[in-house]
VOLOKOL-812767 format. One record per residue (C-alpha): residue number from 1; y, x, z; chain; residue in one letter. Coordinates in nm, 2 decimals. Example, Ala and Ser with C-alpha at 12.3 -4.5 7.8 and 13.67 -1.06 7.14 Angstrom:
2
r seq:1, yy:-0.45, xx:1.23, zz:0.78, mol:A, type:A
r seq:2, yy:-0.11, xx:1.37, zz:0.71, mol:A, type:S
//
This chain:
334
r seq:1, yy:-0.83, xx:1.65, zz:1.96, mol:A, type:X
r seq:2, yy:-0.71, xx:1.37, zz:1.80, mol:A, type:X
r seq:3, yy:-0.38, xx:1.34, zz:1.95, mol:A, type:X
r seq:4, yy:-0.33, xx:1.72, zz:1.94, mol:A, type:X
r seq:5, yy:-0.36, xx:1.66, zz:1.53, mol:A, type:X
r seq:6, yy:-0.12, xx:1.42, zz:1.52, mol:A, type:X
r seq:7, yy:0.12, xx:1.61, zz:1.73, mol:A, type:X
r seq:8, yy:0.08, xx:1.90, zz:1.50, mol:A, type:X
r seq:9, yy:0.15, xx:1.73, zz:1.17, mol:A, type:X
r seq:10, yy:0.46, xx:1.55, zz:1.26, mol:A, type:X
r seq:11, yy:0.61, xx:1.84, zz:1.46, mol:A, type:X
r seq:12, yy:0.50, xx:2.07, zz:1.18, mol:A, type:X
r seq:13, yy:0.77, xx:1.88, zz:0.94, mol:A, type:X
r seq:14, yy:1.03, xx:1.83, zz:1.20, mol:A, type:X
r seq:15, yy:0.96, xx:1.53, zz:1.35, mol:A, type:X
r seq:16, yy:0.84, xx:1.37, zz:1.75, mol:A, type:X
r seq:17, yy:0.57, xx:1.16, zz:1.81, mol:A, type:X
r seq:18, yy:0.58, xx:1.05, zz:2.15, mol:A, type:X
r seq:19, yy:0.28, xx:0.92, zz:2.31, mol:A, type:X
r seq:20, yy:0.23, xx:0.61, zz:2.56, mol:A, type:X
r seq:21, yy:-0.03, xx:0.62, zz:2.78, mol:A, type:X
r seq:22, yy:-0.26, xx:0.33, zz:2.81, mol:A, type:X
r seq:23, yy:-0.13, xx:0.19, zz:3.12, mol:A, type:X
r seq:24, yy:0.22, xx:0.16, zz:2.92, mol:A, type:X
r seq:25, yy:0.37, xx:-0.09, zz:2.76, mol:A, type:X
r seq:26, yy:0.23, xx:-0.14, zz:2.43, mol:A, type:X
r seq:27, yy:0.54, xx:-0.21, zz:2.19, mol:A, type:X
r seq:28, yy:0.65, xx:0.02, zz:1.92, mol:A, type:X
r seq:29, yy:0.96, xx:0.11, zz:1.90, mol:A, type:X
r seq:30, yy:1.17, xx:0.31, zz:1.66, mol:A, type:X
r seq:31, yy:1.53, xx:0.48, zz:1.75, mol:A, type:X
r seq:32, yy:1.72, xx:0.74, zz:1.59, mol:A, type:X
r seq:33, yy:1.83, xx:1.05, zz:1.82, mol:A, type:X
r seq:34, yy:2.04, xx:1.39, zz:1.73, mol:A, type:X
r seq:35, yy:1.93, xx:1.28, zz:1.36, mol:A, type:X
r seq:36, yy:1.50, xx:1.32, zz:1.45, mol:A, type:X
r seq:37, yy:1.30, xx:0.93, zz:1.43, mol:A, type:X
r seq:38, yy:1.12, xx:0.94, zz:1.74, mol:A, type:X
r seq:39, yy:0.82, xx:0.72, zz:1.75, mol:A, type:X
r seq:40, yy:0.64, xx:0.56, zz:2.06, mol:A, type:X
r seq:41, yy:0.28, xx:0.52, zz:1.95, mol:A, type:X
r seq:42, yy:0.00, xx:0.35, zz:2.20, mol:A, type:X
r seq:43, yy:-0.28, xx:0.52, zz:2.32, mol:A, type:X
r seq:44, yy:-0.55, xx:0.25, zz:2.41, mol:A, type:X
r seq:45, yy:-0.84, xx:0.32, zz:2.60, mol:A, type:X
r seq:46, yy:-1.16, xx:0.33, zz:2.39, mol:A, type:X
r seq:47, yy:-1.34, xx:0.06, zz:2.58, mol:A, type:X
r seq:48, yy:-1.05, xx:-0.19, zz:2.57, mol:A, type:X
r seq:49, yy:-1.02, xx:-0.19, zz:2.20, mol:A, type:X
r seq:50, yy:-1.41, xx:-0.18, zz:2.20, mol:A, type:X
r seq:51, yy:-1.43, xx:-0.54, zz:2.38, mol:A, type:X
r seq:52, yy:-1.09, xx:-0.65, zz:2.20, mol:A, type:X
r seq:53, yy:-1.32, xx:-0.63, zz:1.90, mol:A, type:X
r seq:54, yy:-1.65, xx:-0.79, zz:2.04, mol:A, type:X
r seq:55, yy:-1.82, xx:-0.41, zz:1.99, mol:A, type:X
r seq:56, yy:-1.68, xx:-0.34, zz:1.65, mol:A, type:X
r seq:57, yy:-1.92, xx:-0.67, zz:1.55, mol:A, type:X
r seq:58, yy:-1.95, xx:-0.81, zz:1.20, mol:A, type:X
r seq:59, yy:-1.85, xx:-1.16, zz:1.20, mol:A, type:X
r seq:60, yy:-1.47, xx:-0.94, zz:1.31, mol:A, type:X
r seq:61, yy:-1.54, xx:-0.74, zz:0.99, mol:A, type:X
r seq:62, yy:-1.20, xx:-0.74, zz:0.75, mol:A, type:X
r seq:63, yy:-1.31, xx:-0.45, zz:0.55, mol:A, type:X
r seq:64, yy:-1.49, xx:-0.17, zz:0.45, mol:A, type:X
r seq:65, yy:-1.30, xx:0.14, zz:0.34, mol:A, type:X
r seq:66, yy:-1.43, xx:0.51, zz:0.21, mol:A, type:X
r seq:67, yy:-1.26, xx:0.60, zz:0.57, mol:A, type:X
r seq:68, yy:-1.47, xx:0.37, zz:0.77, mol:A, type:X
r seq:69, yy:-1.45, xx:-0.05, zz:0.89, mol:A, type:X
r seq:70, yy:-1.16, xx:-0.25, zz:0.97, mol:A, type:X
r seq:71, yy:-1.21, xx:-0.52, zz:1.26, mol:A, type:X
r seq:72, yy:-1.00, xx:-0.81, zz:1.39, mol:A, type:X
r seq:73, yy:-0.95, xx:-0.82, zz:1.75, mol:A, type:X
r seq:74, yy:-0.77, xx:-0.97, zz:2.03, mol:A, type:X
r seq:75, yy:-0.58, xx:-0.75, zz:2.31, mol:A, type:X
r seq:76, yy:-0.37, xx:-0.90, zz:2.59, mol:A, type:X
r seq:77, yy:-0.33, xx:-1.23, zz:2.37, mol:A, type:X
r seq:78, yy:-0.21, xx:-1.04, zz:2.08, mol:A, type:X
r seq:79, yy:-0.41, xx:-1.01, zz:1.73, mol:A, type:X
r seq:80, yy:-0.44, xx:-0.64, zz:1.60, mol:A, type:X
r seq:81, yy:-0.65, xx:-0.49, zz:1.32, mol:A, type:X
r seq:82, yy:-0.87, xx:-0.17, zz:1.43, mol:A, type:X
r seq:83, yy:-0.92, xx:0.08, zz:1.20, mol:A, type:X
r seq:84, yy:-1.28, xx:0.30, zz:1.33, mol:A, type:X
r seq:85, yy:-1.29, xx:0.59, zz:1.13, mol:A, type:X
r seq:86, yy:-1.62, xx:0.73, zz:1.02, mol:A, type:X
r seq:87, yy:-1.82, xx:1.02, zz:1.13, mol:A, type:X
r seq:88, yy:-1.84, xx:1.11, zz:0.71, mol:A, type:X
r seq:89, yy:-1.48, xx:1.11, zz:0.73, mol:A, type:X
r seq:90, yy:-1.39, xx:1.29, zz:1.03, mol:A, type:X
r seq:91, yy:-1.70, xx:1.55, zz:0.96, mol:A, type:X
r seq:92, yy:-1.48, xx:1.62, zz:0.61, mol:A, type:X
r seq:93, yy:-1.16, xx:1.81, zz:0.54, mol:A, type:X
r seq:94, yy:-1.06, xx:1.54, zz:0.29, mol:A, type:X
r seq:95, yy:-1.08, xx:1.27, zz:0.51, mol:A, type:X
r seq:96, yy:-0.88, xx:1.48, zz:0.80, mol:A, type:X
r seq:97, yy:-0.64, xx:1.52, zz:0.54, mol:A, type:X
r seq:98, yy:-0.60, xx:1.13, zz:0.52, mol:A, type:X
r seq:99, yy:-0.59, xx:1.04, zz:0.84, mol:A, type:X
r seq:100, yy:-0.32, xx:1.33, zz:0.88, mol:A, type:X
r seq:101, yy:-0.09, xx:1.15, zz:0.58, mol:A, type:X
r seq:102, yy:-0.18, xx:0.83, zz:0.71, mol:A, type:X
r seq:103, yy:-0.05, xx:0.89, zz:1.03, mol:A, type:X
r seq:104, yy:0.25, xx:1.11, zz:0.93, mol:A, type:X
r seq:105, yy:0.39, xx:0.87, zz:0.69, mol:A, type:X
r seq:106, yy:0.36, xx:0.56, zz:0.90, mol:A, type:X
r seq:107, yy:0.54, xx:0.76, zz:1.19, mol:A, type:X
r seq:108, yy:0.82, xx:0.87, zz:0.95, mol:A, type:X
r seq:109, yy:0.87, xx:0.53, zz:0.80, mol:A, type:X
r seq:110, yy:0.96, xx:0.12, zz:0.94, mol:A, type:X
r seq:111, yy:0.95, xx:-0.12, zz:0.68, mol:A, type:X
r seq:112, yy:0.93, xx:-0.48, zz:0.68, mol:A, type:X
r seq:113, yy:0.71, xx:-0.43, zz:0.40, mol:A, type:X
r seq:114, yy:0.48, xx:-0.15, zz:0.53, mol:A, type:X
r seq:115, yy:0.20, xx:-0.21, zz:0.77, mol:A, type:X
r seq:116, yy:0.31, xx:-0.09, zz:1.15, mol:A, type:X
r seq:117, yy:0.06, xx:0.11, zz:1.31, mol:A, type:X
r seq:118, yy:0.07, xx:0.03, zz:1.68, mol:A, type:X
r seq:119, yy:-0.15, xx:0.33, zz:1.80, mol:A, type:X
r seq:120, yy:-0.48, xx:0.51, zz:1.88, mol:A, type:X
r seq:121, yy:-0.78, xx:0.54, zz:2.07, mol:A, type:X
r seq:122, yy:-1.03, xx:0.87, zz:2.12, mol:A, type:X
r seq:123, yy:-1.39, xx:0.85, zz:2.26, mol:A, type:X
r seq:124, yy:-1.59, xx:1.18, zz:2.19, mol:A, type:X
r seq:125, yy:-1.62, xx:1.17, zz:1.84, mol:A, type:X
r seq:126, yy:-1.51, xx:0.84, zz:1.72, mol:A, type:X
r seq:127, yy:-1.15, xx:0.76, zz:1.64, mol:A, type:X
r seq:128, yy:-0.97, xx:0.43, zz:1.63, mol:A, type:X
r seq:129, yy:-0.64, xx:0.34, zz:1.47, mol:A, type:X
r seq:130, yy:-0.46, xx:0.02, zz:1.58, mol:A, type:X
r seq:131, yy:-0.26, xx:-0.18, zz:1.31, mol:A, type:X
r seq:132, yy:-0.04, xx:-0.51, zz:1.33, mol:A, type:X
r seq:133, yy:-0.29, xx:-0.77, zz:1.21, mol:A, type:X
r seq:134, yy:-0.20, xx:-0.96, zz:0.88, mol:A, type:X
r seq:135, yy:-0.35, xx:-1.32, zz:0.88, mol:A, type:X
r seq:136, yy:-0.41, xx:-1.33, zz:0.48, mol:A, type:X
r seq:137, yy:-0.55, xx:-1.00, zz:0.41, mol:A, type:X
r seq:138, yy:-0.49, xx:-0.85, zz:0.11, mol:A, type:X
r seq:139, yy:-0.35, xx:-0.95, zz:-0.21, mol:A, type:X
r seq:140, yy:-0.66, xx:-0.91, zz:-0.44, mol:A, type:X
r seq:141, yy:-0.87, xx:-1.13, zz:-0.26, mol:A, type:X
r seq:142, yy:-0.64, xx:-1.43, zz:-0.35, mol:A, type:X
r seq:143, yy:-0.53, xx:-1.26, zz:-0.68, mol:A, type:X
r seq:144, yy:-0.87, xx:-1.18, zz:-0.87, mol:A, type:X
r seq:145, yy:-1.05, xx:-1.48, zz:-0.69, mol:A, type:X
r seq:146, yy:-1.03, xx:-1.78, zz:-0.92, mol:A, type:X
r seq:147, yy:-0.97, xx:-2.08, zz:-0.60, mol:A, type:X
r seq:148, yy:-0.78, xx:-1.82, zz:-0.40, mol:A, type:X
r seq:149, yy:-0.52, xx:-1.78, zz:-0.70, mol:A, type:X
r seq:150, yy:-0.40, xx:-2.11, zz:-0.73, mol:A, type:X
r seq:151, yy:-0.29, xx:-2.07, zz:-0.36, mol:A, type:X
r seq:152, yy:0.00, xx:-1.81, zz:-0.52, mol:A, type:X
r seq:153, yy:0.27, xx:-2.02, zz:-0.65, mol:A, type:X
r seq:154, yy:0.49, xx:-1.86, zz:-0.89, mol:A, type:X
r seq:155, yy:0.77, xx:-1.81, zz:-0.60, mol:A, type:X
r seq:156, yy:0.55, xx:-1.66, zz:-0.41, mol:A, type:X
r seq:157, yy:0.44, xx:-1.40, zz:-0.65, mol:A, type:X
r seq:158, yy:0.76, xx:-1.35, zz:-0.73, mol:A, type:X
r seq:159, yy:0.83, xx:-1.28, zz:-0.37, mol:A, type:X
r seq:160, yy:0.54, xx:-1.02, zz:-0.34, mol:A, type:X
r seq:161, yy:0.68, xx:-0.83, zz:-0.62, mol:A, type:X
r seq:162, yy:0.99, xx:-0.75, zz:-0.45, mol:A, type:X
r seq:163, yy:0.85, xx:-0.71, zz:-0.13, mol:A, type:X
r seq:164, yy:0.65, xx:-0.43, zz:-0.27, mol:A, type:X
r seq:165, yy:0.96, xx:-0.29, zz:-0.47, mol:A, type:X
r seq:166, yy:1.14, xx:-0.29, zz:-0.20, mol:A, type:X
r seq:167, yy:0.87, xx:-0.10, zz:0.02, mol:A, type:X
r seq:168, yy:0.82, xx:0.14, zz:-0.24, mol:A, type:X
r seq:169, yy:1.21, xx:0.17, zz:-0.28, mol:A, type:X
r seq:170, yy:1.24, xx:0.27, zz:0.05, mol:A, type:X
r seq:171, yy:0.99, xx:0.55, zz:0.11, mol:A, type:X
r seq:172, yy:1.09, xx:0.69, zz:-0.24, mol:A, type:X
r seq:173, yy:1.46, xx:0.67, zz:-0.11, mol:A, type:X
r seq:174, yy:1.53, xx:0.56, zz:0.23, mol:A, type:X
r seq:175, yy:1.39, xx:0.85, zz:0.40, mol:A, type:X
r seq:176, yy:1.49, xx:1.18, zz:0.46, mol:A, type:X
r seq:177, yy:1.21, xx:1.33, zz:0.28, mol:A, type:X
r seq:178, yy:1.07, xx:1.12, zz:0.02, mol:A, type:X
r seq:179, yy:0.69, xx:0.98, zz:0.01, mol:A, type:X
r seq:180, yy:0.49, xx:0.95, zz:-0.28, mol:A, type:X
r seq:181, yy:0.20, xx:0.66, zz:-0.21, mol:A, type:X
r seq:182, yy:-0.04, xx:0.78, zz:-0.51, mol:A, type:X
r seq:183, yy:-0.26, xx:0.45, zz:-0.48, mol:A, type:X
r seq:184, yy:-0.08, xx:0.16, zz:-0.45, mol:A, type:X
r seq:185, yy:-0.32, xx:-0.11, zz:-0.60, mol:A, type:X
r seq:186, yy:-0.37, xx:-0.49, zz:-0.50, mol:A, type:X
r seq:187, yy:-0.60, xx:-0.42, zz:-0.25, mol:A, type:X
r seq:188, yy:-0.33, xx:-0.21, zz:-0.10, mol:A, type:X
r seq:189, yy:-0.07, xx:-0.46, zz:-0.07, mol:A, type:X
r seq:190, yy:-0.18, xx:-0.68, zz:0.27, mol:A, type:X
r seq:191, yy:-0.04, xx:-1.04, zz:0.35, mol:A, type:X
r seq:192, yy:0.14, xx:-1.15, zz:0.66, mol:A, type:X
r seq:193, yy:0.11, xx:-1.55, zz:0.81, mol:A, type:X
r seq:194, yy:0.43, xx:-1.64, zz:0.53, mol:A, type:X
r seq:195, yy:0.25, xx:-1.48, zz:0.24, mol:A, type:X
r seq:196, yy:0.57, xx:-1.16, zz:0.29, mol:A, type:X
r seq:197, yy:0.39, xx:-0.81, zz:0.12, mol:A, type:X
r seq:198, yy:0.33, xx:-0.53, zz:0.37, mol:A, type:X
r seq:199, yy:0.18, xx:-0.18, zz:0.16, mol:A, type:X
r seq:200, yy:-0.07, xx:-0.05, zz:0.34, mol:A, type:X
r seq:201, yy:-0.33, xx:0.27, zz:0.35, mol:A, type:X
r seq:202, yy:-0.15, xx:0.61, zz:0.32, mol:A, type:X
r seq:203, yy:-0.45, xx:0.80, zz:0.32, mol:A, type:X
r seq:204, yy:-0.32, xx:0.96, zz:0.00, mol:A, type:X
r seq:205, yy:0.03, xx:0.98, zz:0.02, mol:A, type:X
r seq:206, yy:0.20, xx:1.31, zz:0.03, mol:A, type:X
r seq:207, yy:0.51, xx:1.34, zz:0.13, mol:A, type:X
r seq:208, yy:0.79, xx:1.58, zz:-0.05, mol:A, type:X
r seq:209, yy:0.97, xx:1.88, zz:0.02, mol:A, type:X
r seq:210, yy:1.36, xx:1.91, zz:0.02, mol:A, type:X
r seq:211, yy:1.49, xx:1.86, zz:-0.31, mol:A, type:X
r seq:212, yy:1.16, xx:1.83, zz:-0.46, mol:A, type:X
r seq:213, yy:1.07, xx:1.57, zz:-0.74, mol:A, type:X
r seq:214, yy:0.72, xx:1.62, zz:-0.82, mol:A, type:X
r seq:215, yy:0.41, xx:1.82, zz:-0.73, mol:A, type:X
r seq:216, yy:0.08, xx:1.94, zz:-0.86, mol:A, type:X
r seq:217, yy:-0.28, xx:1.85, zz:-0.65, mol:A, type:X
r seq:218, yy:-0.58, xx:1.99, zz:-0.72, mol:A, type:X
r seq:219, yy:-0.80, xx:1.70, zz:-0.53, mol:A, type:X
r seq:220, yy:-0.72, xx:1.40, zz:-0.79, mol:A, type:X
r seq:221, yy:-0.77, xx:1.06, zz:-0.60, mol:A, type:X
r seq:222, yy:-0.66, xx:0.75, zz:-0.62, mol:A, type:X
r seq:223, yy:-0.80, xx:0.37, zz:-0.86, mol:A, type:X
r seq:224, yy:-0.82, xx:0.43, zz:-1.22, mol:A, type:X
r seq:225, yy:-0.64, xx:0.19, zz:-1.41, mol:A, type:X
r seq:226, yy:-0.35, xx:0.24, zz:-1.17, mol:A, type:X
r seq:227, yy:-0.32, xx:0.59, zz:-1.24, mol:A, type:X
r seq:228, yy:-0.06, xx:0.71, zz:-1.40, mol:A, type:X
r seq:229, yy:-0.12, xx:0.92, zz:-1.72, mol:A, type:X
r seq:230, yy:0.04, xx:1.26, zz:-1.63, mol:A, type:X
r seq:231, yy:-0.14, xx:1.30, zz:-1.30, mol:A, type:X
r seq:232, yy:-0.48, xx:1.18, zz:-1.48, mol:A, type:X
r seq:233, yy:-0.42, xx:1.44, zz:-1.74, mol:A, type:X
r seq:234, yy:-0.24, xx:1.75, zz:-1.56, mol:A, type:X
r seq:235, yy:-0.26, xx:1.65, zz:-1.20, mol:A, type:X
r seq:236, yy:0.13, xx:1.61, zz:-1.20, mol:A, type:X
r seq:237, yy:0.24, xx:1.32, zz:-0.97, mol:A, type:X
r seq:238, yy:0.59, xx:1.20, zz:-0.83, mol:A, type:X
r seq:239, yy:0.76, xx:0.89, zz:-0.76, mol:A, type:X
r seq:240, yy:0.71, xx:0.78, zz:-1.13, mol:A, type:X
r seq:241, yy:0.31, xx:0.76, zz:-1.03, mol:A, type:X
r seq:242, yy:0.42, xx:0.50, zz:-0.81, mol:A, type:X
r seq:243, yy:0.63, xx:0.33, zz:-1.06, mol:A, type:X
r seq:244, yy:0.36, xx:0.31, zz:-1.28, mol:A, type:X
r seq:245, yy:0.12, xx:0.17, zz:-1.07, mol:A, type:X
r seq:246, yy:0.40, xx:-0.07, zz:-0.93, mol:A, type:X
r seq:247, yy:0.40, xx:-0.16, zz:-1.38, mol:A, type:X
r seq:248, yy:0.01, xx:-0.25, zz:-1.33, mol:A, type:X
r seq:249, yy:0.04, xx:-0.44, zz:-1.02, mol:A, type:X
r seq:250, yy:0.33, xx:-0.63, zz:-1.14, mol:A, type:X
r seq:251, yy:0.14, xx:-0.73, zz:-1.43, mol:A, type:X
r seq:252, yy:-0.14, xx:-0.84, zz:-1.23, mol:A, type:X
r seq:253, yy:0.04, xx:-1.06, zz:-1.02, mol:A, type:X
r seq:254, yy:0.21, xx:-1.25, zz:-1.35, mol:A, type:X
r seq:255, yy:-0.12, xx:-1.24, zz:-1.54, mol:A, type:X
r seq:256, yy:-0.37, xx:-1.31, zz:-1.26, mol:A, type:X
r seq:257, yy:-0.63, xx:-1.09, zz:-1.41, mol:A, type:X
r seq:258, yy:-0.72, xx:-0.74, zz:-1.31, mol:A, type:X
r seq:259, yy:-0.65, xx:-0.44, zz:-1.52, mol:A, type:X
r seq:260, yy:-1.00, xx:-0.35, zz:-1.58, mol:A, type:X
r seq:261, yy:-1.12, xx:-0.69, zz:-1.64, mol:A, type:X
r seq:262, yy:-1.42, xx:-0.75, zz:-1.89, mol:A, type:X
r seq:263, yy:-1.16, xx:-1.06, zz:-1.93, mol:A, type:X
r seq:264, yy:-0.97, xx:-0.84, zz:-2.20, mol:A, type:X
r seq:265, yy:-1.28, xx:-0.65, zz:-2.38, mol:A, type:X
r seq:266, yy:-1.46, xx:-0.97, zz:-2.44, mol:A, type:X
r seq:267, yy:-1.18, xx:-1.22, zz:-2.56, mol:A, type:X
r seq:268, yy:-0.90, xx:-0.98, zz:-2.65, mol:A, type:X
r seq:269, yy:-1.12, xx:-0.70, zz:-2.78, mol:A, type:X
r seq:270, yy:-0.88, xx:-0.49, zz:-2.58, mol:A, type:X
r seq:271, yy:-0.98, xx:-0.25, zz:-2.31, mol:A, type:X
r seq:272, yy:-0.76, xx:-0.38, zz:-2.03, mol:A, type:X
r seq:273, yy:-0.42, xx:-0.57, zz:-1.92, mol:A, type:X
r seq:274, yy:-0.19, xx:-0.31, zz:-2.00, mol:A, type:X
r seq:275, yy:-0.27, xx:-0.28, zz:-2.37, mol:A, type:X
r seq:276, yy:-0.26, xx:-0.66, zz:-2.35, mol:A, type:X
r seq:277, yy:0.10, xx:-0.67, zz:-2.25, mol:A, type:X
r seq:278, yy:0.18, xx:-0.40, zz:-2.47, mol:A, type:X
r seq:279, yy:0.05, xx:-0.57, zz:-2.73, mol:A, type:X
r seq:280, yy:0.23, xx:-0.94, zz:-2.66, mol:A, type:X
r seq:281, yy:0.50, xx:-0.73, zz:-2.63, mol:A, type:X
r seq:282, yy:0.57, xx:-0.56, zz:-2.94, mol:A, type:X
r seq:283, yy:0.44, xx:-0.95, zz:-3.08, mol:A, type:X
r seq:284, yy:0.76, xx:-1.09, zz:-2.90, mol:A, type:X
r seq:285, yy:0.53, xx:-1.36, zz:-2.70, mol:A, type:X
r seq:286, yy:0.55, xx:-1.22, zz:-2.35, mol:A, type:X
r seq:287, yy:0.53, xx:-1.55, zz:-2.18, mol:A, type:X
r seq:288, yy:0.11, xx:-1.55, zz:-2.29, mol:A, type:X
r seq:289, yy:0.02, xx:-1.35, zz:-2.06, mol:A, type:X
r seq:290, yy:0.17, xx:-1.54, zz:-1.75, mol:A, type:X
r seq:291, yy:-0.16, xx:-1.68, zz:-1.54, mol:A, type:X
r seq:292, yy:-0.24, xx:-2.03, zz:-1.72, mol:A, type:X
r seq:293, yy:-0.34, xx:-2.13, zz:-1.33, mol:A, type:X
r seq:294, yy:0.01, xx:-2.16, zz:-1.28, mol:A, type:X
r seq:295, yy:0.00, xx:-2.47, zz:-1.49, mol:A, type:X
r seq:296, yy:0.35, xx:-2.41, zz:-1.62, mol:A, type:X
r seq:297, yy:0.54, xx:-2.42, zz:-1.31, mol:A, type:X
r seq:298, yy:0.69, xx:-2.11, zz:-1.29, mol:A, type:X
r seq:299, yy:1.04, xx:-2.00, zz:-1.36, mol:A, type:X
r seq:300, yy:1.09, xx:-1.86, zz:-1.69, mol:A, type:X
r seq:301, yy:1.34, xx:-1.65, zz:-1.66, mol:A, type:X
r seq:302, yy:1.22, xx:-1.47, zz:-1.37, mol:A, type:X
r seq:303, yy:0.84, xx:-1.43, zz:-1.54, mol:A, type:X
r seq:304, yy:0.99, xx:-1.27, zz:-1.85, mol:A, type:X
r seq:305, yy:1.20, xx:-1.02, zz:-1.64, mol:A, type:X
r seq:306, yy:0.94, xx:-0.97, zz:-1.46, mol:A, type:X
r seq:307, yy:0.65, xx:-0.89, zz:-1.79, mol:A, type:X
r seq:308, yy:0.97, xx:-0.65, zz:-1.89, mol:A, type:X
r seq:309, yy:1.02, xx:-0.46, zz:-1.59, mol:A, type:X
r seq:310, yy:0.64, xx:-0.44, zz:-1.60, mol:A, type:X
r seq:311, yy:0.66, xx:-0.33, zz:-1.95, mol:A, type:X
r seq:312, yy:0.92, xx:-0.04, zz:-1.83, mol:A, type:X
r seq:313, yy:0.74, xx:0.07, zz:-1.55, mol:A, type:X
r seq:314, yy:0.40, xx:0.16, zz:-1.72, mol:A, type:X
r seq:315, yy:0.56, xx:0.38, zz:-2.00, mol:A, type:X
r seq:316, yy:0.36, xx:0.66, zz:-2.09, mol:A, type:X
r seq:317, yy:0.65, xx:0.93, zz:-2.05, mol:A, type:X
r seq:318, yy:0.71, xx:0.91, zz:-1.69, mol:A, type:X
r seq:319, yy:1.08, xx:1.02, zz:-1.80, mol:A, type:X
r seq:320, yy:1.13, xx:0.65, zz:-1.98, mol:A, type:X
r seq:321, yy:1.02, xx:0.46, zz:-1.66, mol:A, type:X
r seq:322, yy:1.26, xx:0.32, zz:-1.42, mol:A, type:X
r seq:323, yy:1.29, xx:0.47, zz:-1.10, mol:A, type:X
r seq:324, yy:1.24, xx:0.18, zz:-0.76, mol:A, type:X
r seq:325, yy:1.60, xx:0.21, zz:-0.74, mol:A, type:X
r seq:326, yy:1.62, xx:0.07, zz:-1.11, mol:A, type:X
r seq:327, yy:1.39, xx:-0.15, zz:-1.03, mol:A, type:X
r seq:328, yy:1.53, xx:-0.30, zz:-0.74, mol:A, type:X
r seq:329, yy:1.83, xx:-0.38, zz:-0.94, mol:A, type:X
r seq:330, yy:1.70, xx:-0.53, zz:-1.21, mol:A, type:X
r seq:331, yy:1.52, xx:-0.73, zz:-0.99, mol:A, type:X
r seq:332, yy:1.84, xx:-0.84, zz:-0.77, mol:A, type:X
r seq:333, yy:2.00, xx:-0.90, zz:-1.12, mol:A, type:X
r seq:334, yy:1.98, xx:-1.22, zz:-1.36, mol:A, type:X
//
C-alpha cells in the first residue's frame, strides 16, 4: 500500500519513482532522462531496519515528531536515521497527506542542503522512512541551549544562513515546479559532521502549479512565530511565507534567542525577537542584538547584513520582502 501511494503521487504530477528491491544496491541516485528526474529509492526489508535500530529502542531515540519517532541506526556499516511513522498518523487523512508531500518533494528535489531520503520499508501497518543520518542533529538544540551555543562560532552561523538560503533558493527556483516549505523553523534545519545546514521535514510543503505564485489552504499548519502574517490572517501562502520565516530564523541565528522567548517580555517588555529587531532597527543600533555569547568575535560587516536581510525578509507586506533569489545575492554581495 505504501509503495502504491507513493507511485501515485509522483506519477500523478509527471514524475517516476523507481523502486529497488531490497536485495539491491542501496545507493540513491539521481539522473535526468527525456527531461523526467527519475529517482531510485530503497526498499529495505522491515526486519533489517528493525535490528539496524536495536527494535526501534530508546537509547537510539533522536526525536519525537507529531508523525511518529526518529531512530539512529546502523545498516551494512552505514549510519541512517529511521523515520517510524505512527499508527495516529497513518490512521488520519492529514498525516497521509504529509507523508505524501514528504515523499514527493524529496523525490523531486537534490540539494546539498536538503536531507536525502534513502528509502522505505512496509510491515502490515507500520511504515518506515530511511533518511541520510546527520551527526549534530538539529540546529535548535545547539541554538536555544545556552552550552550548546557557544559551540556556533560566528562563521559558522554565518555559514548556516546560506546554507539554508541556498536550499530554499533552490526549491523556490531550481525546480521545474516550485515548492513552498510552509514550516521552515530551527528545528527544521538538521546539521551534518562539518556543522553544513540540510532543511529537513516536508510534511507541509506543497508544491505549485505551472505559473502559479501563491495558493490558499484551508488546513492552516505550520510554528507560530514563523508564520507569516498573510497566511495567519487569510490562509494565503507562497514563497514569501518562506521568506519570512527564513527573516525569523535568520534572526535567531545572529541573536541566539528564540522568537517566542520570555527573554524579550521580561527584559525588553517586548513580546518577541522580531519586534526586538524592529525596534533596534528603526533605533539605528542593530549590532545589539548580535548573541553577547559570541564575545565579540564576529565579523561585523557580515552580522549587520545579515540583521538587514533579516529585517527585509520579515516585512509585513509579503510584496516588500525579498524573494531567495534576492537574498542569495545580497548574501554573495559585500
Amino acid at each position: 500500500m505504501f509503495i502504491a501511494i507513493c507511485l501515485y503521487v509522483l506519477r500523478r504530477k509527471g514524475f517516476s519513482l523507481i523502486v529497488c528491491g531490497a536485495t539491491a544496491c542501496g545507493a540513491v541516485a539521481d539522473k535526468l532522462v527525456s527531461g523526467f528526474k527519475i529517482r531510485i529509492f530503497q526498499v529495505y526489508k522491515f526486519d533489517e531496519l528493525k535490528a539496524a535500530t536495536n527494535c526501534f529502542s530508546d537509547e537510539n531515540r533522536l526525536g519525537q515528531g507529531g508523525f511518529g519517532s526518529v531512530c539512529k541506526g546502523v545498516l551494512h556499516g552505514e549510519q541512517i536515521a529511521v523515520k517510524k511513522l505512527s499508527a495516529e498518523c497513518l490512521n488520519k487523512e492529514q498525516g497521509m497527506r504529509a507523508i505524501r508531500s514528504e515523499v514527493e518533494s524529496l523525490a523531486m528535489a537534490k540539494h546539498r542542503n536538503l536531507v536525502e531520503l534513502f528509502g522505505f520499508a512496509s510491515h502490515g501497518n507500520e511504515q518506515l522512512l530511511v533518511y541520510e543520518y546527520l551527526e549534530n542533529k538539529s540546529l535548535d538544540m545547539f541554538l536555544f541551549n545556552l552550552f550548546n551555543r557557544r559551540l556556533l562560532p560566528w562563521q559558522t552561523r554565518y555559514n548556516i544562513i546560506d546554507g539554508v538560503a541556498r536550499g530554499l533558493a533552490y526549491i523556490h527556483f531550481g525546480l521545474s515546479t516550485p515548492i513552498i516549505h510552509r514550516d521552515l523553523k530551527a528545528s527544521n534545519v538538521l546539521l551534518d559532521g562539518n556543522m553544513n545546514p540540510k532543511i529537513s521535514d516536508f510534511g507541509l510543503a506543497r508544491i505549485m502549479g505551472d505559473d502559479q505564485t501563491h495558493a490558499y489552504t484551508c488546513d492552516k499548519a505550520g510554528t507560530r512565530g514563523y508564520m507569516a502574517p498573510e497566511y495567519i490572517s487569510s490562509n494565503l501562502y507562497s514563497g514569501k511565507s518562506d521568506v519570512f520565516s527564513f527573516g525569523v530564523l535568520i534572526l535567531e541565528i545572529v541573536s541566539g534567542k528564540k522568537n517566542n522567548s520570555y527573554y524579550f517580555i521580561c527584559d525588553k517588555g517586548l513580546p518577541d525577537l522580531q519586534s526586538y529587531a524592529k525596534k533596534v532597527g528603526n533605533e539605528g543600533t542593530l549590532l545589539e542584538l548580535i548573541d553577547e555569547d559570541l564575545n565579540q568575535n564576529y565579523n561585523e560587516q557580515q552580522a549587520m547584513k545579515c540583521v538587514k536581510i533579516g529585517l527585509h525578509c520579515i516585512e509585513e507586506n509579503p510584496a516588500d520582502r525579498p524573494t531567495m533569489k534576492d537574498v542569495l545575492c545580497m548574501l554573495d554581495n559585500e
